[in-house]
N, C-alpha and C positions, 0 to 999 in steps of 0.2 A: 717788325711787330711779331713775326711767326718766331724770332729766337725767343722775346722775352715771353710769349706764351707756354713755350715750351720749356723753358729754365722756370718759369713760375708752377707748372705741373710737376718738372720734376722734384722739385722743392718738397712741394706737399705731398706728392707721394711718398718722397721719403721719410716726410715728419708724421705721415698716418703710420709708415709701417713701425716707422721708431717708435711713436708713442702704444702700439697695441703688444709691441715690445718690451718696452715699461711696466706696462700698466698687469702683462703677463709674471713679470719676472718681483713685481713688489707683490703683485697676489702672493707667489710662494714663498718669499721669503720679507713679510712685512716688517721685522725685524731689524731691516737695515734704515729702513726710515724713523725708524724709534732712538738710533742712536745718539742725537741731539738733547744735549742738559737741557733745553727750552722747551722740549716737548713735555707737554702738562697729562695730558690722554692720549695713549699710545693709540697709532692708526692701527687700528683692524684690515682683515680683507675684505670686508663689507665695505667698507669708507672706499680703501685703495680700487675698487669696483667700479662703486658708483663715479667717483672724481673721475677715472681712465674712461669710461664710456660718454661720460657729458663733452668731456676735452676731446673724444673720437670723433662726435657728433658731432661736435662745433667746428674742427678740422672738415670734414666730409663739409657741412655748408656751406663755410669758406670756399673749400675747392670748388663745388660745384658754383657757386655766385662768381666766383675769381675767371674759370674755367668761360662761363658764360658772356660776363662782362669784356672779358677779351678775346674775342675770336678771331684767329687771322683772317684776311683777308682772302686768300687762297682757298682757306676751308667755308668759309662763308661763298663765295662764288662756284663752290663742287656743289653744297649744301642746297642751292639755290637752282642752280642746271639740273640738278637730279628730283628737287620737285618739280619742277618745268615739265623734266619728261615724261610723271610719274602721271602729272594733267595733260599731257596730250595723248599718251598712249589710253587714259581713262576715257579719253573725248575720241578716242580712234574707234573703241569697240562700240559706245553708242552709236 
């Protein structure tokens, strides 16, 4: 369970940094997405903006729901012992 957790983080963090990668590099040159005979109205850098931040956004949710939904085992039982301790050293000082 702690590989596929961690093969599923590293996934997505590679397709956040790729996609802000994108989304930087069609800002500067929107031109290259234009060069399609089907394209009717040429994308702007307002468009190529707005599209790279909702797809950044929906990545980042993903990760975090993904991220959350699978939590190894190991880190769930660190996560768990260390509120433990966090409530008896709180119960120590009263």
């Amino acid at each position: 369970m702690d590989t596929i957790y961690y093969a599923i983080g590293t996934l997505m963090t590679i397709t956040f940094f790729a996609l802000v990668i994108a989304t930087v590099y069609f800002m500067i040159k929107p031109h290259h997405l234009n060069k399609s005979k089907y394209i009717n109205n040429p994308v702007s850098r307002q468009k190529v903006f707005i599209i790279g931040l909702v797809i950044i956004f929906v990545v980042l949710f993903g990760f975090s729901s993904v991220m959350a939904a699978t939590e190894p085992v190991s880190v769930k039982q660190e996560r768990i012992s260390r509120e433990l301790n966090e409530q008896k050293a709180e119960q120590a000082k009263l």
